[in-house]
Chimera marker file (.cmm) of the C-alpha trace (Angstrom):
<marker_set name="trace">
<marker id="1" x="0.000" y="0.000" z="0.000" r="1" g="1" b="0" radius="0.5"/>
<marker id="2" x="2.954" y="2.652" z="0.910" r="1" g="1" b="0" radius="0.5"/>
<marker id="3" x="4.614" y="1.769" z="-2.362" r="1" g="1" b="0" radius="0.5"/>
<marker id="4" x="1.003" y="2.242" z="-4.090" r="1" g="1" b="0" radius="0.5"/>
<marker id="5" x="0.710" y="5.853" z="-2.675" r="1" g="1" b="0" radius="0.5"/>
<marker id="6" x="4.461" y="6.777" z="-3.362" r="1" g="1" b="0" radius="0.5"/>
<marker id="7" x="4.044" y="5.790" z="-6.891" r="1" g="1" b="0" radius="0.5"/>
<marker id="8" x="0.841" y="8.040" z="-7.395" r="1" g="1" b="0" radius="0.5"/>
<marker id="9" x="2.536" y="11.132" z="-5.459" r="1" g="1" b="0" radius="0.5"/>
<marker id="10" x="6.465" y="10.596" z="-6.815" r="1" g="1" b="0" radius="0.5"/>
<marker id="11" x="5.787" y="8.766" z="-10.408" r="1" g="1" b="0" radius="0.5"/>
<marker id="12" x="2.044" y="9.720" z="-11.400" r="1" g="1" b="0" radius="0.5"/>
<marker id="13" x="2.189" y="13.157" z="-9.727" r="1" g="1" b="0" radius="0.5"/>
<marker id="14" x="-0.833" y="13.379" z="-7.867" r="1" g="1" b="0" radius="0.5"/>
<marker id="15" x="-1.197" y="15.651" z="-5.063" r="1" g="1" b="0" radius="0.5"/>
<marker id="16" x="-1.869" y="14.450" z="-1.454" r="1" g="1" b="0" radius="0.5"/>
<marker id="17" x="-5.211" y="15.146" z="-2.103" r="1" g="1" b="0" radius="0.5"/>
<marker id="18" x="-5.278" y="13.496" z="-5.486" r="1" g="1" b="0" radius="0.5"/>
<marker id="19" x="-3.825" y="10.940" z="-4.037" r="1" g="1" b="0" radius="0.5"/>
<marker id="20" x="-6.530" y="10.488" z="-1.745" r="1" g="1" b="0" radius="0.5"/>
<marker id="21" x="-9.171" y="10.876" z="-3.806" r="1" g="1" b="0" radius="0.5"/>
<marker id="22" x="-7.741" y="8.053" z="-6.135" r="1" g="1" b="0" radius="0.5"/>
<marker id="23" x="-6.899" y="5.596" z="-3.681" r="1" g="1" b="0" radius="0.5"/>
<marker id="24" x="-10.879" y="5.900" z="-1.981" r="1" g="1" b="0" radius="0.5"/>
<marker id="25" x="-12.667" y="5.289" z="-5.593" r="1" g="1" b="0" radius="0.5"/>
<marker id="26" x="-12.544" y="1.983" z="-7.692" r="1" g="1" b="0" radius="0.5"/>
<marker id="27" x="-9.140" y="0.760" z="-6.420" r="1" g="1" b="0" radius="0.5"/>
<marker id="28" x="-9.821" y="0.573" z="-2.599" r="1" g="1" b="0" radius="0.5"/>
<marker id="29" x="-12.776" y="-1.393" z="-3.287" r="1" g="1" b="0" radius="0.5"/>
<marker id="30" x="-11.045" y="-3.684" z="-5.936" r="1" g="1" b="0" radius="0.5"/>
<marker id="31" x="-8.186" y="-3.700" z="-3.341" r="1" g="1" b="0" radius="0.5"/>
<marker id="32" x="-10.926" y="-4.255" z="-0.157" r="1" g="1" b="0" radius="0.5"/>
<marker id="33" x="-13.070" y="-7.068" z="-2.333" r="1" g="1" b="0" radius="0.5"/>
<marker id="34" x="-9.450" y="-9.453" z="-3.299" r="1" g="1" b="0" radius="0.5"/>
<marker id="35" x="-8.498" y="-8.877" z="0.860" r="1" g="1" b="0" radius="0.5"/>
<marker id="36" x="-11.597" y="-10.762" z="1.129" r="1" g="1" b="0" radius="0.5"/>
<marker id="37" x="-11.285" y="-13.771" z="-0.783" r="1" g="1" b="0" radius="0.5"/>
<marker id="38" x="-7.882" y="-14.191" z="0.777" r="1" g="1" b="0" radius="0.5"/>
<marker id="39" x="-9.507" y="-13.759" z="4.012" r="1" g="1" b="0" radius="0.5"/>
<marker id="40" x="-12.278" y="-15.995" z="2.814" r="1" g="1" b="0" radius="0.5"/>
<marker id="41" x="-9.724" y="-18.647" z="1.939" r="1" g="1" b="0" radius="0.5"/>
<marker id="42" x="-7.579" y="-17.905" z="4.749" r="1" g="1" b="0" radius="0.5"/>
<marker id="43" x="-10.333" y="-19.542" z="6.768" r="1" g="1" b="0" radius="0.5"/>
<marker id="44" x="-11.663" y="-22.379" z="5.012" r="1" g="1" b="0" radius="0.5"/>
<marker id="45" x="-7.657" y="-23.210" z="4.849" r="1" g="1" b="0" radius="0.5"/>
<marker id="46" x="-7.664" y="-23.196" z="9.066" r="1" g="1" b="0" radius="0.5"/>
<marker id="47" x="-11.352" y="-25.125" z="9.168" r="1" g="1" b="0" radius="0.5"/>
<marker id="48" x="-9.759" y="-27.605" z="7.041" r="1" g="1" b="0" radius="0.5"/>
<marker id="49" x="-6.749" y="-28.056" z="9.275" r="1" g="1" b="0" radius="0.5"/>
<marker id="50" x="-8.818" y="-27.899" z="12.361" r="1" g="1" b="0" radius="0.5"/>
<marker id="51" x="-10.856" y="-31.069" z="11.011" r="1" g="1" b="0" radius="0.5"/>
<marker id="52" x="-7.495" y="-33.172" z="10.644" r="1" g="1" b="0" radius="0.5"/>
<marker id="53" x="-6.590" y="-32.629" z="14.073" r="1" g="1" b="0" radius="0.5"/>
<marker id="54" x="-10.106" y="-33.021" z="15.821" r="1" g="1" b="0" radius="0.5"/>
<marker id="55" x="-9.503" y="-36.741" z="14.224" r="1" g="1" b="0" radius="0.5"/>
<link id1="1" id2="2" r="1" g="1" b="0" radius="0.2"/>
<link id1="2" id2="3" r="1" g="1" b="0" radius="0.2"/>
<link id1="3" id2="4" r="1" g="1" b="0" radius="0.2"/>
<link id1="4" id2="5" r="1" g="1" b="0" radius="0.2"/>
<link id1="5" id2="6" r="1" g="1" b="0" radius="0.2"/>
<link id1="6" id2="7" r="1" g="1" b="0" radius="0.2"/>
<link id1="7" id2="8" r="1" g="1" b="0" radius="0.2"/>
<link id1="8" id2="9" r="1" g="1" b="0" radius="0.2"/>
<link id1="9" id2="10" r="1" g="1" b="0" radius="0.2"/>
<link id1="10" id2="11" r="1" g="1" b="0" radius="0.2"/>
<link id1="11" id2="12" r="1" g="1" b="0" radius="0.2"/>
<link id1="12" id2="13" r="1" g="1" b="0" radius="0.2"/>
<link id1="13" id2="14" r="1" g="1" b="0" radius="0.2"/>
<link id1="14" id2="15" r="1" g="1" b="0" radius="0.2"/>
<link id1="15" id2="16" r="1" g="1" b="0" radius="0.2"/>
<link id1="16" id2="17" r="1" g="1" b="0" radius="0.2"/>
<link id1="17" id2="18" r="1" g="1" b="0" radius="0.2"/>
<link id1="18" id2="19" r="1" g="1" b="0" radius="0.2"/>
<link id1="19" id2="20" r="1" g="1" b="0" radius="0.2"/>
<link id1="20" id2="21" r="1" g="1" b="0" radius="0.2"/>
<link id1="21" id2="22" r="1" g="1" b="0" radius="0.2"/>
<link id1="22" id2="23" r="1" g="1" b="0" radius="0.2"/>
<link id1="23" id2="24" r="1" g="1" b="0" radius="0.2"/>
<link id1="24" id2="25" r="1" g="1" b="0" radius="0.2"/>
<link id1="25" id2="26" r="1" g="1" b="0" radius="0.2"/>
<link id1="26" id2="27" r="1" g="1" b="0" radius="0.2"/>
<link id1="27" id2="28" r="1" g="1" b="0" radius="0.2"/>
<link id1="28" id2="29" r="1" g="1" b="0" radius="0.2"/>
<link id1="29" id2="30" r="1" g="1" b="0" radius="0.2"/>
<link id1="30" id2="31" r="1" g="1" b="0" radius="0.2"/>
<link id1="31" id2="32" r="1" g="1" b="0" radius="0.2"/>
<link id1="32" id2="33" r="1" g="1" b="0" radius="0.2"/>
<link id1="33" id2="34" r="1" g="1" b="0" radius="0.2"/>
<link id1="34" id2="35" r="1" g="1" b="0" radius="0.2"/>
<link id1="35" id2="36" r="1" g="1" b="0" radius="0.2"/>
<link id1="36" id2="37" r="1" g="1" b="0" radius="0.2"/>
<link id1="37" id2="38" r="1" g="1" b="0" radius="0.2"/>
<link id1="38" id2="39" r="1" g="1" b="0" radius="0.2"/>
<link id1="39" id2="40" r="1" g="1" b="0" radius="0.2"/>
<link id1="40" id2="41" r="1" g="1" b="0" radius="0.2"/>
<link id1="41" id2="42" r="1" g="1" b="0" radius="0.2"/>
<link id1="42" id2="43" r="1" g="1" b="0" radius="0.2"/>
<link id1="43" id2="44" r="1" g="1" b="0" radius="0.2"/>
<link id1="44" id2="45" r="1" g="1" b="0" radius="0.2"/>
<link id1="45" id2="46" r="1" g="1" b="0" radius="0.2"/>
<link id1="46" id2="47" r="1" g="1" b="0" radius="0.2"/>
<link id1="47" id2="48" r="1" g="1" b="0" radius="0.2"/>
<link id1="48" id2="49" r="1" g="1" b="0" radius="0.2"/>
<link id1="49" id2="50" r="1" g="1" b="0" radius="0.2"/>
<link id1="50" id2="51" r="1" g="1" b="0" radius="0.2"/>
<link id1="51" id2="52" r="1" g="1" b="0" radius="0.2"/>
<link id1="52" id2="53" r="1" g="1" b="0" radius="0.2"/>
<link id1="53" id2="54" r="1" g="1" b="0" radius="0.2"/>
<link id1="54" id2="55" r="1" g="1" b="0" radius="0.2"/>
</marker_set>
């Protein structure tokens, strides 16, 4: 994410503000929904372990 923000401000040249603006549109939630399905997959990973040792 910090090397996301320092590439719009130091290679894109947006402003702080700019900066901000981009980062709360289309990309955080494309960003928020793929955090998601690893989150989502994070846990069916740890249900699935939890099974093999309940047996």
């Amino acid at each position: 994410m910090i090397r996301h923000i320092r590439a719009l401000l130091y290679e894109q040249g947006f402003t702080i503000g700019g900066a901000r603006l981009r980062l709360s549109g289309d990309e955080a939630r494309e960003e928020t929904t793929q955090y998601r399905q690893l989150i989502r997959q994070t846990i069916a990973e740890l249900e699935d372990v939890l099974q093999v040792l309940r047996k």
